[in-house]
C-alpha positions in Angstrom: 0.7 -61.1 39.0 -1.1 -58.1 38.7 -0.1 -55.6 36.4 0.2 -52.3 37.6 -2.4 -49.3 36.5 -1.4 -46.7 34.2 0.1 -43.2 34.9 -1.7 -40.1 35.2 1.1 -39.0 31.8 -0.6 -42.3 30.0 -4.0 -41.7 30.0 -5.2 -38.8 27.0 -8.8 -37.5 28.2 -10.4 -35.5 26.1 -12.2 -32.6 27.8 -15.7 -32.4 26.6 -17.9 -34.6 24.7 -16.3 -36.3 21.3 -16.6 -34.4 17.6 -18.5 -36.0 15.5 -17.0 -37.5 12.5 -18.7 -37.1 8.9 -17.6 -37.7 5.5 -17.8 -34.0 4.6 -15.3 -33.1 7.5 -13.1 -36.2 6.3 -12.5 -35.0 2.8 -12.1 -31.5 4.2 -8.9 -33.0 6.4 -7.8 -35.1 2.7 -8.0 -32.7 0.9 -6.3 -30.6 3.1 -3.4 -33.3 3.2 -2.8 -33.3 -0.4 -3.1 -36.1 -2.7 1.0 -36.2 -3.0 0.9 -36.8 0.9 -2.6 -38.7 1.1 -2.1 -41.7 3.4 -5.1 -43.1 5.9 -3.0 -43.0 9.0 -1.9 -39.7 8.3 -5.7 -38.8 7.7 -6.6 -40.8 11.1 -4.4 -38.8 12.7 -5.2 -35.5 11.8 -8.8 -36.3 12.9 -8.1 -37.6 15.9 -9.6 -40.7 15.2 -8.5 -44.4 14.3 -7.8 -45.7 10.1 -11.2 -48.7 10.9 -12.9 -45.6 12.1 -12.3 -43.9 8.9 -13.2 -47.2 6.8 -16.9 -47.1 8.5 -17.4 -43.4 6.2 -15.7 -45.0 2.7 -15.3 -48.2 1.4 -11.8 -47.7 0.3 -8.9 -45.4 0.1 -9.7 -45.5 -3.7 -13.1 -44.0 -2.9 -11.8 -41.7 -1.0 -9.1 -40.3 -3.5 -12.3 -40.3 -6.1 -14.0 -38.0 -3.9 -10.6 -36.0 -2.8 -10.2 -35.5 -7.2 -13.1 -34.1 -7.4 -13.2 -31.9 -4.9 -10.1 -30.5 -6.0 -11.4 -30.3 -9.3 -13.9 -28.1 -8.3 -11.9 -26.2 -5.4 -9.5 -25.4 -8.3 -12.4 -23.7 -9.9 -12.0 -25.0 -13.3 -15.5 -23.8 -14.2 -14.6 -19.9 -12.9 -11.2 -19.2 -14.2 -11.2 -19.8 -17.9 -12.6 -16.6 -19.8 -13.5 -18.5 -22.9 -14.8 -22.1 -23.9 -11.0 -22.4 -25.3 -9.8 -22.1 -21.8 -11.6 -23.7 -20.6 -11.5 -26.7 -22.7 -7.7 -26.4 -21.6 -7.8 -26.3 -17.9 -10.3 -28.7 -17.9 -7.7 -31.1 -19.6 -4.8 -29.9 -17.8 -6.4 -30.9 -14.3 -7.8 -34.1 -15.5 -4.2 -35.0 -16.5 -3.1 -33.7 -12.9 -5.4 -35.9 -11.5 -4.1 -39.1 -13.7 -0.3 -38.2 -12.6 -1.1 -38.1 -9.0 -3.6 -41.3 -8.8 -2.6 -43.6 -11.6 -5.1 -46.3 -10.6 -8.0 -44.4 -11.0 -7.9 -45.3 -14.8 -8.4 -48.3 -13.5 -11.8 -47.2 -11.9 -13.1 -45.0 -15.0 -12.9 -48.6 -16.6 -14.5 -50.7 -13.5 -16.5 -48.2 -11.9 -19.8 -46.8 -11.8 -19.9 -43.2 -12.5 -20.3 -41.2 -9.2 -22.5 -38.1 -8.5 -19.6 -36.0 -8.3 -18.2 -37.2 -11.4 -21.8 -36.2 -13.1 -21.6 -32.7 -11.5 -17.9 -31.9 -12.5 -19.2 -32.6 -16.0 -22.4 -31.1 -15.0 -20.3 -27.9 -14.2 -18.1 -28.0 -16.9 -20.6 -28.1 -19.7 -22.8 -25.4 -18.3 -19.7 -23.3 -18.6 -19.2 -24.0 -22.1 -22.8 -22.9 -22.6 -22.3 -20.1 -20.8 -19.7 -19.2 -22.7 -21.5 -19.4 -25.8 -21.7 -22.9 -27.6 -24.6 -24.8 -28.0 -25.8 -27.7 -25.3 -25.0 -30.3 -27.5 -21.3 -28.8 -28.6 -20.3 -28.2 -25.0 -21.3 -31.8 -24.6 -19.1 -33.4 -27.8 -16.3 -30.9 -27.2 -16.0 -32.3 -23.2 -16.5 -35.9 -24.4 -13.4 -35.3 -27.2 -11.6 -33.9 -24.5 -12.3 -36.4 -21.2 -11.5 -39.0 -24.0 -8.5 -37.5 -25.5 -6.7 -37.4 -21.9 -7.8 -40.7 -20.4 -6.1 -42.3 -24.0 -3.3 -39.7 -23.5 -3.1 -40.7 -19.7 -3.3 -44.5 -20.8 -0.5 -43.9 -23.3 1.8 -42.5 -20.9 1.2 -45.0 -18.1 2.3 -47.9 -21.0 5.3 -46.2 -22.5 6.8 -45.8 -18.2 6.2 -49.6 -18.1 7.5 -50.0 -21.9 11.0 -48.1 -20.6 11.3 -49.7 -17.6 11.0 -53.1 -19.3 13.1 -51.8 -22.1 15.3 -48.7 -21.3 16.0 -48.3 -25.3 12.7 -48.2 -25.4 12.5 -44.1 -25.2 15.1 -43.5 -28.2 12.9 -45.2 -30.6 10.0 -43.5 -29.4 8.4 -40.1 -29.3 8.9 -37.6 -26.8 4.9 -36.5 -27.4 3.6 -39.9 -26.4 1.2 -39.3 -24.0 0.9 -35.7 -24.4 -2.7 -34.4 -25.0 -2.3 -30.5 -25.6 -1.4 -30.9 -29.5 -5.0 -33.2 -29.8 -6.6 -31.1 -27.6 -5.6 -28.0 -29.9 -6.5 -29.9 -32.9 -10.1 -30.2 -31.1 -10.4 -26.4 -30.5 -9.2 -25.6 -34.1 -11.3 -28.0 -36.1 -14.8 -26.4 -34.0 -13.7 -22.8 -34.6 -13.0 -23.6 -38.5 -16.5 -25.5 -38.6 -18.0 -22.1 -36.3 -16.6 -19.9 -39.6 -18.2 -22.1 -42.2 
């Protein structure tokens, strides 16, 4: 039996000849998205384009998130908003946490992973800023290191205690309510270089 050919109302045409894809314009449409909302299909569909399509650009949704985080990071404009190296130091930690609340398993990948080049120009970024705002090369390096540290432990911390209470609902009256949190280390940081700076 023959089957019989499509409607006129079944057949999409595009008029014109096809965009063409790149990565760029992909994590444009991601970021765009959200990382709250970020799904493939959804992402497929806002390009017009099928989720296999998208996999020929990026290995992974993972990769992609990476790349989403980072250009967030640096469309947030960590590196032009802080007045001061204390500010900085702040906002740099407060989006990194952002970015371990909204993609858990990329601790996962800091661990696994091979640093990426937009992970080195984040830093890259960050630490000229500290420069620029008056510390040495090698401060703004050790003071982003405590920091990046401080928040991946803190981040680490958290992500254990949820599993703890879940496990264990009592769990959360025996411990602290600051497990997890980074400002009061991250204060600690700034203090102890401003009371070396006044030696």
């Amino acid at each position: 039996m023959e089957e019989a050919p499509l409607s006129r109302s079944h057949v999409k045409r595009t008029v014109g000849r096809p965009r063409r894809l790149t990565l760029e314009a992909i994590v444009d449409a991601a970021c765009e998205l959200g990382l709250a909302r970020f799904e493939m299909n959804l992402l497929a569909e806002r390009l017009n384009t099928g989720v296999a399509t998208l996999y020929g650009y990026v290995r992974s949704k993972e990769e992609l998130e990476q790349m989403m985080l980072q250009r967030l990071a640096c469309a947030a404009d960590v590196c032009e908003s802080a007045d001061t190296w204390q500010d900085l130091l702040r906002e740099h930690a407060a989006a990194s946490v952002r970015a371990s609340e909204a993609l858990p398993h990329l601790l996962a990948n800091l661990v696994n992973g091979e640093p990426n080049e937009r992970e080195n120009a984040y830093a890259t970024a960050v630490i000229s800023k500290l420069s620029s705002c008056g510390l040495s090369e090698a401060d703004a390096v050790t003071l982003y290191i405590e920091v990046t540290q401080t928040v991946i432990g803190a981040a680490i911390c958290r992500a254990r205690a949820k599993r703890l209470k879940e496990r264990d609902p009592e769990f959360a009256n025996r411990s602290s309510s600051a497990l997890g949190d980074h400002r009061p280390t991250v204060e600690r940081i700034i203090r102890d270089y401003e009371l070396r700076g006044r030696d």
